[in-house]
N, C-alpha and C positions, 0 to 999 in steps of 0.2 A: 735413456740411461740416466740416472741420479745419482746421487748422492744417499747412502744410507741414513734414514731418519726424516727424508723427505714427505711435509706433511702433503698430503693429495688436498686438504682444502686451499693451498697455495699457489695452486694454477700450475702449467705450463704442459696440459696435457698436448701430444700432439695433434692435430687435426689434419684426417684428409678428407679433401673435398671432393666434390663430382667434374667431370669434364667446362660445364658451363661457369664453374666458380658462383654459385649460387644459393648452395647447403654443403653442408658439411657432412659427411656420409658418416664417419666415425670419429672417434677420439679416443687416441690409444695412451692410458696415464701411465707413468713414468714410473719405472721399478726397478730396482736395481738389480745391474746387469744384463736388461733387459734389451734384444735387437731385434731392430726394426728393418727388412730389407725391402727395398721398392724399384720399382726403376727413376731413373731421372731424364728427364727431358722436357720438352715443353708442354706433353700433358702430365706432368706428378704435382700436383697442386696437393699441398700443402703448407702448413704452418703453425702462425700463433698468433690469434688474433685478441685473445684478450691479454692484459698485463700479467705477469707476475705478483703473487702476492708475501711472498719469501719475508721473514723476520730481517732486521737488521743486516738488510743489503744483500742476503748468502746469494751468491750464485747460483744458476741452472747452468750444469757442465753437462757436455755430449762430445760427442766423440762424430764425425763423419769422413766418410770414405767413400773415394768414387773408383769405379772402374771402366774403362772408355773402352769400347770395340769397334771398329771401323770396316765397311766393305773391302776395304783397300789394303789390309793390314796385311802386309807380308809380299806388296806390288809394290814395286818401285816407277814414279810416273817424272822424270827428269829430276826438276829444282824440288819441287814440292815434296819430295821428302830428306830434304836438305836441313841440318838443325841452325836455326837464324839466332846466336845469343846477344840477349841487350847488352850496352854499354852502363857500368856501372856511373852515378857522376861522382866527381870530386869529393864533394859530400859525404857522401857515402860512403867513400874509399877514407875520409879521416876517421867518420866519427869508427867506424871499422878499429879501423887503428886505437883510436882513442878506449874502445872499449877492450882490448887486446892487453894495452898497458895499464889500466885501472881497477884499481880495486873494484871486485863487482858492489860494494858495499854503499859506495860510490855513486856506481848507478841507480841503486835501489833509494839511497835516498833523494836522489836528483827527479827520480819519477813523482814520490813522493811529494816533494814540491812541487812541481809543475802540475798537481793533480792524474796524475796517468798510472795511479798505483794500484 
């Protein structure tokens, strides 16, 4: 998927490879609104192996989505299908808060500064 106006001499076609990771079988360029479904796992080798070549910084946006099926799905086998949720830390739980009570304007420029924008 792209961006409308995206030039193809600017890279970021996708590439899938063959099983061995050793050539690249095809390379599917990017158009808009364009999807790509495959499977995921340990043999979906793909990616992107050369740079971007984009004007002035634009991004390459995409969209992805997974969907997980399991032998198991719909068997209940004791603990293991039990939901384990992390513990949030401190941290977390202020700046939470902090951004809650803050101008988002605030944030935006605080990114800004720190580089993270």
């Amino acid at each position: 998927m792209r961006h409308k106006g995206w030039g193809p001499a600017w890279g970021s076609g996708l590439e899938l490879w063959d099983k061995k990771q050793d050539r690249c079988v095809t390379t599917v360029q990017p158009e808009f609104g364009r999807t790509i479904v495959l499977p995921h796992g340990p043999a979906s080798y793909h990616g992107h192996t050369k740079p971007l070549q984009a004007p002035d910084g634009r991004p390459r946006r995409s969209v992805a989505a997974y969907y997980y099926t399991s032998p198991l799905a719909g068997k209940q086998h004791g603990d293991e299908s039990a939901s384990v949720f992390m513990k949030t830390h401190r941290v977390d739980r202020v700046k939470a808060l902090a951004r809650m009570l803050t101008p988002p304007v605030v944030w935006l420029l605080a990114r800004k500064v720190s580089g993270r924008a």
